[in-house]
C-alpha positions, 0 to 999 in steps of 0.5 A: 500500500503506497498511499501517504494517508489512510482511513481507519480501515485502511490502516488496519490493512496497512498493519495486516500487510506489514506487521503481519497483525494487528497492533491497533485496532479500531477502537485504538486508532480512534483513542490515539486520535482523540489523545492526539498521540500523533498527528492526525488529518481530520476532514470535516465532520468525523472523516480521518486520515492517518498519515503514514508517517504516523502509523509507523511511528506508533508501530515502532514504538515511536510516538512524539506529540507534533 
């Protein structure tokens, strides 16, 4: 998956596909948005997209609040 952002399902695709598992599931993707864990993309009411930047940062462990 070459895409610079992804939806909430698409990142759990991304994790499947590069992880072999799921680290953050949905609920957890959400929390870590509303934390603001890492930075996030938010597009009008509701709709968000995780950079990919972000996603691996949280997958390595590596979670600094831009």
């Amino acid at each position: 998956m070459n895409k610079r952002v992804m939806t909430v399902a698409e990142a759990i695709q991304y994790q499947k596909e590069v992880w072999g598992r799921v680290v953050f599931g949905r609920d957890a993707l959400y929390a870590i948005a509303r934390t603001k864990t890492v930075p996030v993309v938010r597009v009008g009411k509701g709709r968000m997209y995780f950079p990919r930047t972000s996603l691996e940062a949280l997958l390595n462990g590596n979670q600094e609040n831009e």
